[in-house]
C-alpha positions, 0 to 999 in steps of 0.5 A: 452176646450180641444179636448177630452172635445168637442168630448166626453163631458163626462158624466155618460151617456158616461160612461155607454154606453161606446165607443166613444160617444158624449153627446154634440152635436150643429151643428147649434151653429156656434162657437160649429161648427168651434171649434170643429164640423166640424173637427168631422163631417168630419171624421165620413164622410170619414170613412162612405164614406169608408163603404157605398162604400164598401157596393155598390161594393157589391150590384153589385156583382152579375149584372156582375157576372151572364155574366160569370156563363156559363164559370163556369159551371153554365147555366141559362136561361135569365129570371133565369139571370134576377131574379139574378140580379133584386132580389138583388135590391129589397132586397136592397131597402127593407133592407133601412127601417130596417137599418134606425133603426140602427144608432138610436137603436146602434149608428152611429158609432157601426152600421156602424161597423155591417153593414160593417162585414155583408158584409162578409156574400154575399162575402164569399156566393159567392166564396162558390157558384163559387165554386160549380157551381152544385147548384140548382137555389132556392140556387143562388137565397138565395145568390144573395139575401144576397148582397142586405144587401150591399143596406141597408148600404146607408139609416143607413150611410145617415141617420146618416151623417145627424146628424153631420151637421148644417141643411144649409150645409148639401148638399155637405156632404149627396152627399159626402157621397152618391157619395161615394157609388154610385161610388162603381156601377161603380167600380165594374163594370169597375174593376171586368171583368179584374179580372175575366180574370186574376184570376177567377170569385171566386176572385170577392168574395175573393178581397172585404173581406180583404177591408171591414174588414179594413173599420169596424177597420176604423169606430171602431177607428174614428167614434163617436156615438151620444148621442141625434140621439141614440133614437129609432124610433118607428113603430108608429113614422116611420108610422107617419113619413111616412104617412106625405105629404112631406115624400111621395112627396120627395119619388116621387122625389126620385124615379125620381132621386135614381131610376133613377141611380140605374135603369139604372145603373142596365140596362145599358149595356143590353140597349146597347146590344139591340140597338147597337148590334155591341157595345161591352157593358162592355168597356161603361157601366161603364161611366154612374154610374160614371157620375152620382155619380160624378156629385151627391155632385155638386147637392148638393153644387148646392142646398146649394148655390140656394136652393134645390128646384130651382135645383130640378126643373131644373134639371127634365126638363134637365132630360126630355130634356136629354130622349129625346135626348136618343129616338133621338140617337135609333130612328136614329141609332146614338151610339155616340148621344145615349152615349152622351145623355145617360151620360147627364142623369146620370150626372141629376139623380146625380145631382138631388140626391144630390138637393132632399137629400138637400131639406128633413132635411131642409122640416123638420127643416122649418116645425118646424120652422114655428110650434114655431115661437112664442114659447120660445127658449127652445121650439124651439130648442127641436121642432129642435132636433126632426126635425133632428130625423124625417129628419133622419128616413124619408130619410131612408124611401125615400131612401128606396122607391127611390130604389124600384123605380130602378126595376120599370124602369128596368122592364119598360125597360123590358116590352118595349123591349118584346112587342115592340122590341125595348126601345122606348115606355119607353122612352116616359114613363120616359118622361112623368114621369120626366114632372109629377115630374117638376110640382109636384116640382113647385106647391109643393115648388115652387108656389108663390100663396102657402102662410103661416108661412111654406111657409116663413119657406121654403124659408128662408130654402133654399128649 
């Protein structure tokens, strides 16, 4: 069989949608999947990876910015600064619900080339604004509010990875491509305060354009859609999917872990400013989205080698551990234990984004599992195929909640410094909150007294 054969399988449904798409698709096939699956699955990541990233530089655009508006002719008052930078989160958290739809109602491929040239819209808002510093703060607030569209692209890009590969490895890829956008946190905050120096704050809007129209030709050119993730979700399949138990206990996890990242990665350097005052922030606060997106895709190869589940547990309780010794370093004064405790827990939120994002498709696919134990093969294998569809919207709606979750904890942060002057009583907070998702992790997926057909689905899973 050829290559263009496996890749396109063509047949009249190819030819009326036209494009790159592929009607033939089994990564649970072992032999589909080392012929041919594989080297297809991996080039749809690297040109998402690509795109997702792009879409995460942009996301941040406006959190380094608002630093240097001042210089620019443009005052702000801090709760005016704040609005700045926490209304793109939420936009951005928001957006992922919607952008879940989109690889199912356009195809992977396509929409990863729409999301990507949307991008161009917060980027050139942006010069458009740096270039006229007069405009009323209800304007900056639209424009700013448009870079949460570089936010959705993570639920559209890890719900249509999630196609691509066989259910027991599909850890390390999702945290690939996951990482790939995280990093783009940490870029855009090493990389845009030299270039405000050298060439002006309008430059940050003006850099990203040239790349992400590279990145929408690159997804063009190399990526497929595919033909069985095409079918469109529902409102009513979305609401059902998730009402379901697990949908809502894995947002939990994810808010612990996502909102995490995202939450501190937003707060980072004002954490810095209002415990060590001394500390030039900007040379420090991009270590800690980096940590965190690199230690993400070893979360997920830890949880295809352990199991999901088992390094989600232990990873909360590193968490916890990790807070404390956050509250040890301010309680004492330490900078270097309060940076190296810090790094410890974004290097755990990373982790423990790729082991959550593992255990979601296999959840879905042992619930199916335990649902056709006794039914015939081409039961089962339909009941598989929609477990795949289900696992793909939910980790669009998890996605979703688990960034709402970052404004939760910069707000947590926020209250705590106003009514107490300092980040102590939010990190007993997040203490106790990392504690409440250890033991939801353990009774939920771990307890040996649960017993039952989906109990022995999950294990076998590797959940």
């Amino acid at each position: 069989m050829t290559a263009l054969t496996d890749e396109t399988s063509a047949r009249p449904e190819s030819a009326r949608k036209g494009g790159r798409w592929i009607d033939h698709w089994d990564p649970e096939d072992e032999e589909f999947w080392n012929r041919t699956g594989r080297r297809v699955a991996n080039r749809n990541l690297i040109f998402s990876i690509f795109t997702e990233h792009l879409g995460f530089c942009v996301w941040l655009l406006w959190s380094i910015a608002v630093l240097h508006l001042a210089d620019n002719g443009t005052a702000l008052s801090v709760g005016q600064t704040l609005w700045l930078t926490t209304l793109p989160n939420l936009v951005g958290a928001l957006l992922r619900i919607p952008y879940t739809f989109g690889p199912a109602k356009f195809g992977g491929r396509n929409w990863t080339v729409i999301s990507g040239l949307l991008l161009l819209i917060p980027c050139g808002l942006f010069v458009f604004a740096i270039a006229n510093p007069g405009l009323p703060f209800w304007a900056l607030l639209l424009i700013a509010a448009t870079t949460g569209l570089g936010g959705g692209n993570f639920a559209s890009s890890m719900s249509n990875i999630a196609h691509f590969y066989p259910t027991a490895k599909q850890g390390l890829p999702l945290g690939l491509n996951a990482a790939g956008g995280n990093v783009g946190v940490s870029v855009t905050q090493l990389t845009m305060p030299p270039l405000i120096v050298g060439f002006g704050l309008i430059a940050v809007g003006w850099v990203w354009m040239p790349l992400i129209l590279v990145a929408a030709l690159c997804a063009h050119l190399f990526m497929n859609n595919l033909s069985k993730a095409s079918q469109s979700y529902t409102l009513a399949e979305m609401g059902r999917i998730a009402a379901r138990p697990h949908t809502i206990t894995m947002s939990v996890l994810y808010i612990a872990t996502f909102g995490s990242f995202i939450g501190y990665s937003f707060s980072f350097g004002v954490l810095i400013g209002n415990q060590f005052p001394d500390i030039t922030a900007s040379h420090y606060i991009w270590l800690g989205a980096l940590v965190g997106s690199a230690a993400r895709p070893v979360g997920g190869w830890m949880a295809d080698k352990l199991g999901g589940t088992v390094v989600t547990f232990w990873n909360f309780l590193a968490m916890g551990l990790g807070i404390v010794a956050v509250w040890a370093g301010v309680s004492t004064g330490s900078w270097g234990l309060f940076l190296g405790a810090f790094l410890w827990v974004f290097a755990t939120t990373g982790i423990g984004n790729g082991s959550t994002y593992k255990m979601i498709p296999s959840i879905f696919r042992a619930r199916a599992e335990a649902s056709t134990a006794t039914a015939e093969q081409g039961v089962r294998e339909r009941a598989f195929e929609l477990a795949r569809r289900e696992a793909a919207a939910a980790i669009g709606l998890i996605s979703a909640v688990g960034a709402l979750g970052g404004a939760l904890i910069q707000q947590t942060f926020r209250i705590s410094v106003e009514r107490s002057g300092g980040i102590g009583p939010a990190l007993i907070v997040l203490a106790v909150f990392y504690g409440f998702c250890l033991a939801l992790t353990w009774a939920v997926y771990m307890r040996r007294g649960r017993v039952g057909p989906e109990r022995v689905s999950l294990a076998r899973a590797g959940v």
